[in-house]
C-alpha positions in Angstrom: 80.7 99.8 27.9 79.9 102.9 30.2 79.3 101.8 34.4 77.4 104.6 34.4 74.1 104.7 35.7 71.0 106.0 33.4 69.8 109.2 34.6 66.2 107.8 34.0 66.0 104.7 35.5 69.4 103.4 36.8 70.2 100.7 35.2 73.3 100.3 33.4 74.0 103.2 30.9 76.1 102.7 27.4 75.5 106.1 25.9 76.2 109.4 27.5 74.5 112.3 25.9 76.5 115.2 26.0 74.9 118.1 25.2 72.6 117.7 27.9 74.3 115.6 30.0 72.1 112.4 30.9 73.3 109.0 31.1 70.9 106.1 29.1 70.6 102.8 29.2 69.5 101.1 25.5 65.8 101.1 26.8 65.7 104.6 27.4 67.6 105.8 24.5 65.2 104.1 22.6 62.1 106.0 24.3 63.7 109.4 24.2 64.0 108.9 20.4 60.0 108.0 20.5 59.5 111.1 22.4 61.5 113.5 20.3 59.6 112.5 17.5 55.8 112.9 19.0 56.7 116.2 20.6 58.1 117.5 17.0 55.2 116.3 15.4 53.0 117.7 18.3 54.8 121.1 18.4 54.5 121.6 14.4 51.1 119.9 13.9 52.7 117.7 11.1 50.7 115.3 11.3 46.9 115.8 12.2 44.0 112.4 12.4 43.5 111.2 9.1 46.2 112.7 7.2 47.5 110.3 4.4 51.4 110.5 5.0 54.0 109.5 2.4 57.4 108.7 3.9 60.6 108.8 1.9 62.3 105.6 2.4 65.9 105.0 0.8 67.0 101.9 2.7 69.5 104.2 4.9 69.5 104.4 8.7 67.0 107.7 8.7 64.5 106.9 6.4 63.8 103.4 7.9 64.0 104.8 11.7 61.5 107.1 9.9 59.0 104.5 8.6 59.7 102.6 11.7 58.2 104.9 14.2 55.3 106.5 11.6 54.3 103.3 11.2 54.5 102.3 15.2 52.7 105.1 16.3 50.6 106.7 13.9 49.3 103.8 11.2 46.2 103.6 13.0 44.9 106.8 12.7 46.9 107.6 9.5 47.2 106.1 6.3 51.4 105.6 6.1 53.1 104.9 2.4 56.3 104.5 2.3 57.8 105.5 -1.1 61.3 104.5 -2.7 62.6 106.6 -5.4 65.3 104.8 -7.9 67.9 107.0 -9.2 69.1 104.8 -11.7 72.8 104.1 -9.9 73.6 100.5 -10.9 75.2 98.7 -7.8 73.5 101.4 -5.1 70.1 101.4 -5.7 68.9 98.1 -5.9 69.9 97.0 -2.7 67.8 100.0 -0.6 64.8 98.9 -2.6 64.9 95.7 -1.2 65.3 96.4 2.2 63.0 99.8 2.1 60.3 97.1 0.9 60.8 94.2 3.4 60.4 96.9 6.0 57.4 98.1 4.9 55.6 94.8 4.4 56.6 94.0 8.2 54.9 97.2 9.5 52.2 95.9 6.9 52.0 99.4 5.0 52.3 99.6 1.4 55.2 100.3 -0.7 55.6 102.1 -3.9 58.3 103.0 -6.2 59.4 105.8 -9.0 62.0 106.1 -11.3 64.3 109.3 -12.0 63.7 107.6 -15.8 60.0 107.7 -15.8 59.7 110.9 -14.1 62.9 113.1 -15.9 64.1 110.9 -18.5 67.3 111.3 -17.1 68.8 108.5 -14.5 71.8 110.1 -12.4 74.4 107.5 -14.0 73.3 108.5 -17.3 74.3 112.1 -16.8 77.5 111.7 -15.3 79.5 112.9 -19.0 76.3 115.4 -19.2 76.2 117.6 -16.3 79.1 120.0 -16.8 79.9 121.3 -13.5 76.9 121.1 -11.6 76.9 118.1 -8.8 74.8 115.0 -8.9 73.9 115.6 -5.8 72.2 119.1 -6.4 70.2 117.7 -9.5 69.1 114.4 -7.7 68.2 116.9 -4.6 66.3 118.6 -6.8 65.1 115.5 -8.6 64.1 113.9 -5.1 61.9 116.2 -3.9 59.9 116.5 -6.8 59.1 112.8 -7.1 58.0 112.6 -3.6 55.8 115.5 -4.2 54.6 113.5 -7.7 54.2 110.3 -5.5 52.0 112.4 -2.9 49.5 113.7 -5.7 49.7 110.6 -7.4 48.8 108.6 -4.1 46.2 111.3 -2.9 48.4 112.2 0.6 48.3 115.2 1.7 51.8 115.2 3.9 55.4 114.2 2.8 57.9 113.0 5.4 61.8 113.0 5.2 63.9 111.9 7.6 66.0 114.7 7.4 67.9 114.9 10.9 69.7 118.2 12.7 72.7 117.5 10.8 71.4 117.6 7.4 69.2 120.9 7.9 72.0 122.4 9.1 74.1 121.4 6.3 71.3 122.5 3.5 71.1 126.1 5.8 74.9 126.6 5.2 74.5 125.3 1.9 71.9 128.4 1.1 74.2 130.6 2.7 77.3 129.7 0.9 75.2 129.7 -2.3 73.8 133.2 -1.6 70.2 132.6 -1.4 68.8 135.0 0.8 65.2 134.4 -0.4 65.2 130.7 0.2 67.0 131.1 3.8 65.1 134.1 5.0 61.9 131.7 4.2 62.9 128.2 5.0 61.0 126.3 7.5 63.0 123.2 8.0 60.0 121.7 10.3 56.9 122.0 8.0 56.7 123.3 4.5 53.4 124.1 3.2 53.2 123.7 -0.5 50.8 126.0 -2.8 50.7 123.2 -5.1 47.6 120.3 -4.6 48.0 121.3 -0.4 50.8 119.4 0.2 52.4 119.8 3.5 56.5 118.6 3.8 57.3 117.7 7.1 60.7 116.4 9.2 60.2 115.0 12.2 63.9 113.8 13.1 64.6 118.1 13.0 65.6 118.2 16.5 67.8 114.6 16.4 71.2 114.2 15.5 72.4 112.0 12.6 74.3 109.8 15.3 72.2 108.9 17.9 69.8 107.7 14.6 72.6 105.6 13.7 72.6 104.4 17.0 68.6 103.9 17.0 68.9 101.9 14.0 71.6 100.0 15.3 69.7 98.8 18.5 66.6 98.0 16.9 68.3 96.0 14.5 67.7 97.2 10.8 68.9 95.9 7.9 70.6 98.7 6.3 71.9 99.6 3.2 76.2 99.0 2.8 76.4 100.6 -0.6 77.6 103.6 -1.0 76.5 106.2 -3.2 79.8 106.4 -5.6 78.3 110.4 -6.4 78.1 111.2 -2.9 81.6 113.4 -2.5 80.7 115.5 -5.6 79.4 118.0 -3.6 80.1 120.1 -0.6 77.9 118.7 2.1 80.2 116.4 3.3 83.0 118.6 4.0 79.9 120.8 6.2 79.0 117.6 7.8 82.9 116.6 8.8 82.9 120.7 9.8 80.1 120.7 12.1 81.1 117.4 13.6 84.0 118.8 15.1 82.4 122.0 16.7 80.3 119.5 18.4 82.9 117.9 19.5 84.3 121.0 21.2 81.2 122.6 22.0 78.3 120.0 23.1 75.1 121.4 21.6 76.2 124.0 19.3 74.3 122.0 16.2 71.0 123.2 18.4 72.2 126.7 19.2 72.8 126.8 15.5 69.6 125.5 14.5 67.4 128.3 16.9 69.5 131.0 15.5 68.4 129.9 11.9 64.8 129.1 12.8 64.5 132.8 14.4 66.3 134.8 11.3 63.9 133.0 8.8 60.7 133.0 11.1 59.4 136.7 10.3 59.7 135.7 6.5 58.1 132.1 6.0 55.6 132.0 4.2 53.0 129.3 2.1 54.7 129.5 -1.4 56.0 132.0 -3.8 52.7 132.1 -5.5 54.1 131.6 -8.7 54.1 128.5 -11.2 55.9 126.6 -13.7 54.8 127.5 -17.3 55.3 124.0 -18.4 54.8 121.5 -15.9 52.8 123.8 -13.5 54.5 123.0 -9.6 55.8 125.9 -7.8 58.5 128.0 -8.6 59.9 131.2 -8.2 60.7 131.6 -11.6 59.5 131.0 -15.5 60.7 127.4 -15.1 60.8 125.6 -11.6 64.4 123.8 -10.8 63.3 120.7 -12.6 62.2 121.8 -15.8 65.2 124.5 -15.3 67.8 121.4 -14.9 66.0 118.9 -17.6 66.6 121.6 -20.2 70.3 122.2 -19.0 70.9 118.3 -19.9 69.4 118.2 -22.8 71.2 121.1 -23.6 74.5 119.6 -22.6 73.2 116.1 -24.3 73.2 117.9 -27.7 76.6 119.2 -27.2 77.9 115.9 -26.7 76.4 114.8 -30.1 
């Protein structure tokens, strides 16, 4: 424990925040969190008065810090929803659910939850000998932003909120970049994405937070949190990004923020509100003939076939 004193009020610190070099005590940690947040969703306008907000909630750290704080500051002049989406992982799933739900009935907000098996037909364990070479985790990324966008229509909201923190934007910008799509990083807007379908607008308030001190957040307010781990999770590259970036930080105190203006200012002269173009079969956005769900569900089926 530090003997520090906190730069805010004195008392005794146990956190010392590097890149900018203040001492906090637990009390004050926990308010700077609170601030972050309003001032995001202040700067961005993602929330306004009377917005009906889903919230993604998986039973993690994030998404309950998430609900937490929506549902402390804004659930009287908001409608909040917190919305659990089951990927079909037996062992993983089940216990976030429960969690995600006894949250939510403390805050006294509603709860609701979809199925990758309603929605796609296709639960992640279920296409583990199906999907070839393409990751779980880019299909159930795929697969998890559309059902939050289905929940949202479904629920009449007009926002969606992620608790995607600095670390994970950054790790889906280098993602784009490694995977050579200039289109989608030139127009990203990893603080509000305006939807041209049924005027959705996506939002991520913990942009400017790291994934630790949220660890840390959840840790003093005392959330349950999920221990299982998904068993799919190392399929993919992010990890090795987030094990990457971790260590510049490490050596360079507030490099994940230096990183995160320079991407904000290459994409901001080429945002814009949708491609303009729609699915021919299901009829959401996309850039192409099919969007990335249709495009994927025919890819397993395809695969399923060949397994016949």
């Amino acid at each position: 424990m530090s003997l520090q004193a906190c730069s805010k009020c004195g008392k005794r610190a146990f956190y010392y925040r590097s890149y900018s070099g203040e001492y906090l005590c637990e009390g004050c940690f926990i308010t700077s969190i609170y601030e972050n947040v309003k001032n995001t969703i202040r700067k961005y306008n993602m929330i306004a008065y009377g917005d009906r907000v889903v919230v993604g909630v998986s039973g993690g750290k994030d998404s309950l810090s998430l609900l937490y704080i929506l549902g402390k500051f804004y659930s009287k002049t908001n409608e909040i929803i917190a919305v659990t989406l089951d990927e079909g992982i037996a062992g993983y799933r089940e216990e976030g659910l429960e969690i995600a739900r006894d949250l939510a009935q403390k805050l006294g907000l509603r709860h609701v939850v979809y199925t990758y098996k309603d929605l796609y037909g296709y639960p992640i364990d279920e296409i583990q000998g199906i999907r070839g070479k393409v990751s779980s985790c880019t299909i159930c990324g795929v697969f998890r932003r559309r059902g939050l966008d289905v929940a949202a229509r479904d629920l009449g909201a007009n926002v969606v909120a992620t608790a995607h923190n600095l670390d994970d934007v950054l790790q889906s910008y280098i993602i784009t970049l490694i995977n050579g799509d200039m289109e989608r990083l030139l127009s990203y807007n990893p603080a509000v994405e305006e939807s041209s379908a049924f005027g959705l607008r996506k939002v991520h308030p913990f942009l400017h937070i790291y994934e630790k001190e949220l660890a840390m957040f959840a840790m003093l307010k005392g959330f349950r949190l999920q221990e299982a781990v998904c068993p799919y999770m190392n399929q993919g590259i992010r990890s090795e990004i987030r094990t990457y970036l971790n260590r510049l930080e490490e050596r360079h105190p507030g490099i994940k923020h230096q990183l995160l203006n320079s991407f904000m200012k290459l994409s901001s002269e080429r945002r814009a509100a949708g491609s303009g173009q729609f699915c021919e079969r299901c009829g959401w956005p996309s850039r192409g003939r099919l969007c990335q769900v249709c495009s994927f569900i025919d890819y397993l089926s395809r695969q399923e076939n060949k397994k016949a």
